[in-house]
BAKE-196737 format. One line per 5 residues: their letters; for each residue x, y, z of C-alpha. Coordinates in steps of 0.2 Angstrom, whole numbers, plus 5000, padded with zeros to 4 digits. Layout:
<sites>
a = X Y Z | ...
</sites>
This chain:
<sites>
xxxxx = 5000 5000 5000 | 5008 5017 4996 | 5008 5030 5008 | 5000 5046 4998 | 4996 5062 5008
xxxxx = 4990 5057 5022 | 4993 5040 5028 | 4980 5027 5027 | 4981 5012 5038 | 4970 4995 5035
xxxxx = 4967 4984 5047 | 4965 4967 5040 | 4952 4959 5056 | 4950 4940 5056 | 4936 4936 5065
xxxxx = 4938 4918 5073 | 4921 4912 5081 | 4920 4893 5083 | 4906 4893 5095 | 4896 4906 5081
xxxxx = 4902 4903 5068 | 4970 5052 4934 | 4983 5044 4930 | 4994 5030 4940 | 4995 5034 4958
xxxxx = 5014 5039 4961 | 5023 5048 4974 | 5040 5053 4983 | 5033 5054 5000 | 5042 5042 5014
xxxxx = 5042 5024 5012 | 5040 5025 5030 | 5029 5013 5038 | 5019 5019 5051 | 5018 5015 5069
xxxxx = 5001 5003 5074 | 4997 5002 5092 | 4981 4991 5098 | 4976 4989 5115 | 4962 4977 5119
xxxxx = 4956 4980 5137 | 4945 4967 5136 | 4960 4953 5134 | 4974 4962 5139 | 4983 4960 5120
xxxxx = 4995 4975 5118 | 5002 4974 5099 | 5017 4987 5092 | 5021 4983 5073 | 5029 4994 5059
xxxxx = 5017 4985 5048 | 5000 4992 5041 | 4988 4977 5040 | 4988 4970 5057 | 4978 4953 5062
xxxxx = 4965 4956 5078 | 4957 4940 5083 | 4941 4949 5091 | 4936 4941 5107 | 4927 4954 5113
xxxxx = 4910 4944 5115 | 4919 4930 5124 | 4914 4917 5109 | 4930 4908 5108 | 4935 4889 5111
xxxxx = 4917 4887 5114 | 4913 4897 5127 | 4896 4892 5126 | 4885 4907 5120 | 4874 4900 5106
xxxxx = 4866 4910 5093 | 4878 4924 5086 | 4876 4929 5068 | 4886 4945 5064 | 4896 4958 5071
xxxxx = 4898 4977 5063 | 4912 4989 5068 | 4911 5005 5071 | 4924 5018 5070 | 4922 5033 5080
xxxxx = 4902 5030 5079 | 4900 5028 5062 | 4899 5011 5056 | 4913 5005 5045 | 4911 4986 5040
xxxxx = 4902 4973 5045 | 4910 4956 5049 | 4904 4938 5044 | 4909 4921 5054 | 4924 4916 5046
xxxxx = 4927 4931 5035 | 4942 4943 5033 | 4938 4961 5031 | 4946 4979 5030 | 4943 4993 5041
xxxxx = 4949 5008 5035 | 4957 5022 5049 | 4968 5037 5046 | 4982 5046 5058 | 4978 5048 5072
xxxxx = 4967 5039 5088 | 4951 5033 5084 | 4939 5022 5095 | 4933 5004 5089 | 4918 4997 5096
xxxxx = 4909 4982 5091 | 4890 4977 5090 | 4886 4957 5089 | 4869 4952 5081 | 4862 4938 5093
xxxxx = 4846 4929 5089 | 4843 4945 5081 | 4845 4956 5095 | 4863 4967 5097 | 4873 4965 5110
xxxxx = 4886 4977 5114 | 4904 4972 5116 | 4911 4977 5135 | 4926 4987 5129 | 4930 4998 5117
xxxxx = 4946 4997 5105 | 4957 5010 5105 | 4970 5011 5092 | 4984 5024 5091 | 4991 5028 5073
xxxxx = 5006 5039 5070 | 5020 5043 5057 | 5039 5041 5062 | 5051 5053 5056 | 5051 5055 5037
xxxxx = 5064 5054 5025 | 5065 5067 5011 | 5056 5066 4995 | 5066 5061 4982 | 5055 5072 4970
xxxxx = 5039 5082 4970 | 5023 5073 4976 | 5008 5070 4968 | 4995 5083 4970 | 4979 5077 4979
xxxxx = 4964 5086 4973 | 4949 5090 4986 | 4939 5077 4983 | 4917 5081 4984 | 4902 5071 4977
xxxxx = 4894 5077 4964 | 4881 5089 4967 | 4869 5084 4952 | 4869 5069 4942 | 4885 5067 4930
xxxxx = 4886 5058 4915 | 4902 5050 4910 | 4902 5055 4892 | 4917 5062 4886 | 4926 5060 4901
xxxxx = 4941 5052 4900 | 4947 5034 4904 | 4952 5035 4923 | 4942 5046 4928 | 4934 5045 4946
xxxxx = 4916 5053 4950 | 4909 5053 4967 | 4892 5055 4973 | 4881 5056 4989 | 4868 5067 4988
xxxxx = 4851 5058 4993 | 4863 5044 5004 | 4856 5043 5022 | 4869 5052 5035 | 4882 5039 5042
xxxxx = 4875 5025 5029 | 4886 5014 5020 | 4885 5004 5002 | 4887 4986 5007 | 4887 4981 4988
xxxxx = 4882 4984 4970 | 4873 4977 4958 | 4870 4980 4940 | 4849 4978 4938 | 4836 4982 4927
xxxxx = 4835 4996 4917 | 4854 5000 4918 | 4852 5008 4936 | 4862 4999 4950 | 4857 4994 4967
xxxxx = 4865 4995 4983 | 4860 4989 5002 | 4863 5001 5015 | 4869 4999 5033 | 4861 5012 5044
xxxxx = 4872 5022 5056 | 4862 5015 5069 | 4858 4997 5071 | 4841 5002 5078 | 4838 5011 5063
xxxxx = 4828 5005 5048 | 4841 5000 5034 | 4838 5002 5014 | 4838 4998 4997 | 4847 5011 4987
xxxxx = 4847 5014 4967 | 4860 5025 4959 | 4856 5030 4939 | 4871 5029 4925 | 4872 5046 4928
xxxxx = 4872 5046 4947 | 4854 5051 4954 | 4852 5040 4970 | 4836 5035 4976 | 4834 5025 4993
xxxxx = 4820 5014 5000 | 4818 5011 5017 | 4799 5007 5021 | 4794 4991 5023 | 4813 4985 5029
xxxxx = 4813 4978 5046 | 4826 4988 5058 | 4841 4978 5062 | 4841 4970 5044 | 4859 4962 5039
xxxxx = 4857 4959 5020 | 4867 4946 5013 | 4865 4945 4997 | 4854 4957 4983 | 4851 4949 4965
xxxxx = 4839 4954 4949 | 4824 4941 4950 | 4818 4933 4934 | 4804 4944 4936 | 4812 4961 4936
xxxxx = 4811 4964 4955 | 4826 4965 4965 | 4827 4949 4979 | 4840 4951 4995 | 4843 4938 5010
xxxxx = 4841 4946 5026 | 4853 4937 5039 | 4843 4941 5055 | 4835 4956 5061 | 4823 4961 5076
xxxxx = 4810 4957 5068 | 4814 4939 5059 | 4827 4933 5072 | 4830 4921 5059 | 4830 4930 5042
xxxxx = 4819 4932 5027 | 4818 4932 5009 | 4815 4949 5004 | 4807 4956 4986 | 4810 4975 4981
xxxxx = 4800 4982 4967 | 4806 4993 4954 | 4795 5006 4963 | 4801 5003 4980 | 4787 4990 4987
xxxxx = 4794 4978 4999 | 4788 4962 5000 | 4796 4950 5015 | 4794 4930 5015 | 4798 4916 5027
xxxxx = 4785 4903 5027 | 4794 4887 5023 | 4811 4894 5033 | 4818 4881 5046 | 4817 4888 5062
xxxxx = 4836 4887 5065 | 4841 4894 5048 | 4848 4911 5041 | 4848 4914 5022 | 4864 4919 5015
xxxxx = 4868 4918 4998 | 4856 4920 4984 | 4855 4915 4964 | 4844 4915 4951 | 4843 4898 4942
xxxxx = 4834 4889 4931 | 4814 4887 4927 | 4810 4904 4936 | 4816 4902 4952 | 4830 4909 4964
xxxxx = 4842 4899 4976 | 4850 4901 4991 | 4859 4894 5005 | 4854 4891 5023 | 4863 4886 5037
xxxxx = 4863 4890 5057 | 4877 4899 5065 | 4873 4886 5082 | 4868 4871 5076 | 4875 4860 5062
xxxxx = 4857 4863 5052 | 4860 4867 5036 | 4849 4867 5019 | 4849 4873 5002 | 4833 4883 4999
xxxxx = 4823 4886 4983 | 4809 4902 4981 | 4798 4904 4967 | 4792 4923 4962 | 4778 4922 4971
xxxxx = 4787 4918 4989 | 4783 4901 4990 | 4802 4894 4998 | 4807 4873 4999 | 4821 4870 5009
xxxxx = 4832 4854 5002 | 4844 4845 5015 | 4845 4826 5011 | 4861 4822 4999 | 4871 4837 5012
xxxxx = 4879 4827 5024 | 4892 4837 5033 | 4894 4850 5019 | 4892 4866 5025 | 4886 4877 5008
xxxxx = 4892 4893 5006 | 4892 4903 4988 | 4882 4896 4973 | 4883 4899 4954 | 4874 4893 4939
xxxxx = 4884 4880 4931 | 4883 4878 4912 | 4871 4862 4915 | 4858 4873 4923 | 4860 4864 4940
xxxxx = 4867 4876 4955 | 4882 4872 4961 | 4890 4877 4978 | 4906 4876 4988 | 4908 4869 5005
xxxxx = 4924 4874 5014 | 4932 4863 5024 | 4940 4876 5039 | 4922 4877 5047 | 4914 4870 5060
xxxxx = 4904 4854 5059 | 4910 4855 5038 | 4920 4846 5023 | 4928 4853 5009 | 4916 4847 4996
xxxxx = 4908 4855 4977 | 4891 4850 4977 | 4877 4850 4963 | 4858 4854 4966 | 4847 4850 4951
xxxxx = 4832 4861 4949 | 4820 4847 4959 | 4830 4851 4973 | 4843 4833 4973 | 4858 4837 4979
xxxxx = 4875 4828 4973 | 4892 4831 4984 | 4910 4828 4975 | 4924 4826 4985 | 4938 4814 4979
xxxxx = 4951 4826 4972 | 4950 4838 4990 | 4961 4834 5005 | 4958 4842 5020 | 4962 4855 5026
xxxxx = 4959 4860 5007 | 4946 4872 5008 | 4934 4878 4994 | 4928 4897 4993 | 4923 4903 4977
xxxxx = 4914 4896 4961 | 4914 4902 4943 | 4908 4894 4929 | 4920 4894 4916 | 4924 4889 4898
xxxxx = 4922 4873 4890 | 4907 4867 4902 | 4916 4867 4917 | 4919 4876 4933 | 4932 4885 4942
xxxxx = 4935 4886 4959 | 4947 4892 4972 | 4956 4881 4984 | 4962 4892 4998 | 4973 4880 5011
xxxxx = 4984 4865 5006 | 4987 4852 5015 | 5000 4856 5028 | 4997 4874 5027 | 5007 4874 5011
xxxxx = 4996 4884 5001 | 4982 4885 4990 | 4975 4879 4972 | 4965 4882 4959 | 4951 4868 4954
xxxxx = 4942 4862 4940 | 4925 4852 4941 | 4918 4845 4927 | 4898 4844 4925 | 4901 4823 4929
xxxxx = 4911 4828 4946 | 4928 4827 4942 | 4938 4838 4951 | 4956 4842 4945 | 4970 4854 4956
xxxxx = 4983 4864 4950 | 4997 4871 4958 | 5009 4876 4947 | 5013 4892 4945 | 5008 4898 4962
xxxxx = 5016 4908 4974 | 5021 4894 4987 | 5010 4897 5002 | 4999 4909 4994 | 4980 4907 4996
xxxxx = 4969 4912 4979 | 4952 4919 4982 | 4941 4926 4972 | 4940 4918 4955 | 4932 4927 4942
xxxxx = 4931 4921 4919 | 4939 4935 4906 | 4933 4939 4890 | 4951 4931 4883 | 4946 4914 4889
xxxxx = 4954 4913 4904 | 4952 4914 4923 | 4957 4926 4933 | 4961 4927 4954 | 4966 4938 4967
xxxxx = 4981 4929 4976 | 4984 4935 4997 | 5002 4931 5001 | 5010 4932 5017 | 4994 4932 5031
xxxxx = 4987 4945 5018 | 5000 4957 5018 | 5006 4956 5001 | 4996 4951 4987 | 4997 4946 4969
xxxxx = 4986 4944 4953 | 4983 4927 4943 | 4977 4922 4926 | 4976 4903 4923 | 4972 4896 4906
xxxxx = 4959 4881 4904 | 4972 4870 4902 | 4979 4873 4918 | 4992 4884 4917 | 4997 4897 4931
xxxxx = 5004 4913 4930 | 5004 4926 4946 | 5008 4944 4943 | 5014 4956 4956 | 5023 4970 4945
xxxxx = 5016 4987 4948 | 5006 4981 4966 | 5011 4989 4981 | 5020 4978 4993 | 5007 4977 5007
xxxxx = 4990 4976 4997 | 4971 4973 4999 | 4967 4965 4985 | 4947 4966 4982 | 4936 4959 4971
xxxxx = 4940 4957 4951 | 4929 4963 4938 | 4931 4959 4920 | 4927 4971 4905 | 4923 4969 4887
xxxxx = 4939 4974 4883 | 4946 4960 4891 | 4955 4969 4904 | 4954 4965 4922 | 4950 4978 4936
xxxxx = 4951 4978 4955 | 4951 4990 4971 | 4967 4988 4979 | 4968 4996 4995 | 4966 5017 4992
xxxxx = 4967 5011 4975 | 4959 5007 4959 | 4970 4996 4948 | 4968 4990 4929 | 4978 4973 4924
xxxxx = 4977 4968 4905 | 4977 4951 4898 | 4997 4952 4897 | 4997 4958 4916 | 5002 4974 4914
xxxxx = 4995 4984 4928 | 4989 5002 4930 | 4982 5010 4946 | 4970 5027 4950 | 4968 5036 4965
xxxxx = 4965 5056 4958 | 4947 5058 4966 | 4945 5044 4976 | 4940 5048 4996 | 4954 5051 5009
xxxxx = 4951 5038 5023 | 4938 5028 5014 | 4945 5012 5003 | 4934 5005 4986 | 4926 4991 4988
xxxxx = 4913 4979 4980 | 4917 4984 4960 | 4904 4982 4950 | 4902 4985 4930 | 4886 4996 4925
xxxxx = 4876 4992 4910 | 4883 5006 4902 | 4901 5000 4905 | 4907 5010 4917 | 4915 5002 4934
xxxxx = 4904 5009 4949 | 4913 5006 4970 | 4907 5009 4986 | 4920 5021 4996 | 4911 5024 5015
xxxxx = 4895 5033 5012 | 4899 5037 4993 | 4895 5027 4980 | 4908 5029 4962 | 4912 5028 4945
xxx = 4926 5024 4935 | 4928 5029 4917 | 4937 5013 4910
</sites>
């Protein structure tokens, strides 16, 4: 991660629960790292590193080895009040602070209901003495949202729009996704959890409209998806009024519509899919009990829930395979779980492959790909020696490949290019350093790390037209083509606020998240 202007620190936070489950961005400034200090009171942890992506085991909640308290669902961070991310059971997120103390807290979703962590985090950040810039630095320009809508016509490639204006106070994007009509959709965290949360559309042009009513307070969305029938469908986790979740439909027009007939009683929703015949998909499992399903719903709310053929597998994302069946990952690291692909026909029978994976290998992301097959990333050998990337055939075959990788690197996040390959982010070193990889469908491997900074935060990968690949990358926005050379924007992006959840619009322009902002990148 450079250090541009002021210095932006991310905190990489792995949450460990068992009992729960413009132009390139260049600059002279000193390579200096800066100075992290965490105290926990809670467990006594004092940390001091030169380093700025620092691993917190959270154990604020006193959810560790067991400690017996049932029922936990999510936890969301907030930074000085104002909620930064929200954290999943198993999941490694970012949140992003500048110079500087600021004052973590945390808030855990239990059976719906928040439960307030019993001490605050408080985490110092300051810069050591500098060394002289070798030449003139880049200048920052203020950055502002947009105070009307913008089109991107005639603006040039790299170029960063930012806009706000209709965003609830102290809200944040928790994703994107291209829908109907070319507008994108967003869900929105509240700033308060007892606050109703909502369902935001931005146009190509940047006019945001937000719906709230009808959204049960406390919502934690999971997933948001187009429906076969032009309505937008979400998962809602848990939230005070579903303690359990529901499926959710969002008209065009803003007309809520929530479902849980035919919901297991110890399942949350998580991801969702459209599939064959009409209907969506989704997974359900319970963050207590080893309960788990794969649910089906039909446009009109009518929702199966499908277990026999699961075993231990714990599902986790889905895709649409070229077969038409839905296919998930199961990953291995869990509890009461086996690494496993599994197939779901659309009459709900369920088929799990798992010669070819050795624990501790551990499945997490599923692409289909070329040729019939699908992709998936592998992200811990056996051993700890690293990752792989799979293939599985629509017959179940499942094939590794290793060469080519980064020894003990972990691949996540696999996503098919225009040019016929695959392409993955690649975390190296704890997450600390990162790289980018293509593999081609015969199996061949390359990583690329030229032009990444050393300590990156590799996001999501999108793929254009064009064929080229793009990605947020810490403070940055970076470009990789299909011969890896790599190109990265920050000119207009937020101070403090890292891009997240890259999404490509209708029109093709690249839309991000960046704190309570949503924006646009001319590709």
């Amino acid at each position: 991660m450079r250090l541009t202007g002021v210095v932006r620190t991310a905190f990489l936070v792995a949450l460990l629960v068992s009992a729960a489950g413009c132009g390139a961005a260049t600059t002279a400034q000193s390579t200096a790292k800066p100075t992290v200090r965490i105290i926990s009171p809670v467990n006594g942890a004092k940390l001091s590193s030169e380093t700025v992506s620092i691993h917190l085991a959270i154990s604020h909640f006193n959810l560790v080895a067991g400690a017996g308290q049932a029922g936990s669902g999510q936890v969301w961070i907030y930074a000085n009040g104002r909620v930064e991310t929200r954290l999943e059971l198993s999941t490694a997120t970012l949140v992003d602070l500048s110079p500087g103390t600021s004052t973590l807290t945390a808030v855990l979703v239990t059976n719906g209901k928040p439960v307030a962590s019993s001490a605050p985090i408080v985490v110092s950040v300051s810069l050591p003495p500098t060394l002289p810039p070798t030449s003139p630095p880049q200048t920052q320009k203020p950055v502002s949202c947009a105070h009307a809508p913008l089109p991107s016509v005639g603006l040039k490639p790299g170029t960063i729009s930012l806009f706000c204006k209709g965003l609830p106070a102290g809200g944040a994007a928790l994703g994107l996704l291209a829908g109907p009509g070319g507008d994108l959709w967003f869900p929105m965290a509240p700033a308060d959890y007892a606050d109703s949360p909502g369902i935001g559309r931005i146009t190509p042009s940047g006019a945001i409209t937000v719906f709230s009513q009808g959204l049960p307070a406390g919502c934690f969305f999971d997933k948001l998806v187009t429906g076969p029938d032009g309505n937008l469908w979400f998962t809602d986790f848990s939230s005070a009024a579903y303690p359990n979740g529901a499926i959710g439909r969002l008209t065009p027009y803003g007309t809520v519509a929530l479902f849980t007939n035919g919901l297991s009683p110890v399942h949350h929703p998580g991801d969702l899919t459209v599939g064959m015949g009409g209907n969506l998909w989704f997974t359900a499992t319970s963050v207590s009990t080893r309960a788990k399903a794969i649910g089906r719903i039909s446009p009109s709310g009518a929702i199966t829930e499908f277990t026999k053929g699961l075993g231990r597998a714990r599902p986790m994302s889905m895709v649409v395979g070229p077969d038409g069946d839905i296919w998930f990952v199961s990953g291995g690291l869990l509890a009461h779980s086996i690494p496993a692909i599994g197939r779901v026909t659309p009459s709900g029978v369920i088929t799990l492959f798992t010669k070819g994976l050795t624990p501790p290998y551990s499945p997490t992301s599923i692409v289909a790909g070329p040729g019939g097959n699908l992709w998936f990333t592998d992200g811990i050998g056996a051993g700890g020696s690293g990752g792989a990337i799979g293939q599985i055939t629509p017959s179940g075959v499942i094939t590794l490949f290793t060469k080519g990788l980064i020894a003990g690197s972990t691949p996540w996040d696999i996503t098919a290019s225009p040019d016929g390959n695959l392409w993955f982010v690649v975390w190296l070193a704890g997450g600390q350093r990162a790289a980018i990889g293509r593999i081609t469908p015969s199996g061949t491997i390359t990583t690329f790390t030229k032009g990444l900074p050393a300590l990156g935060t590799l996001g999501n990968l999108v793929a254009t037209p064009g064929g080229d690949m793009w990605f947020t990358d810490g403070p940055e926005i970076g470009r990789i083509t299909p011969s890896g050379v790599i190109t990265a924007f920050e000119l207009g992006l937020p101070k403090g606020q890292l891009p997240g959840n890259l999404t490509l619009g209708s029109g093709g322009d690249l839309w991000f998240t960046a704190g309570s902002a949503i924006g646009r990148i001319v590709p």
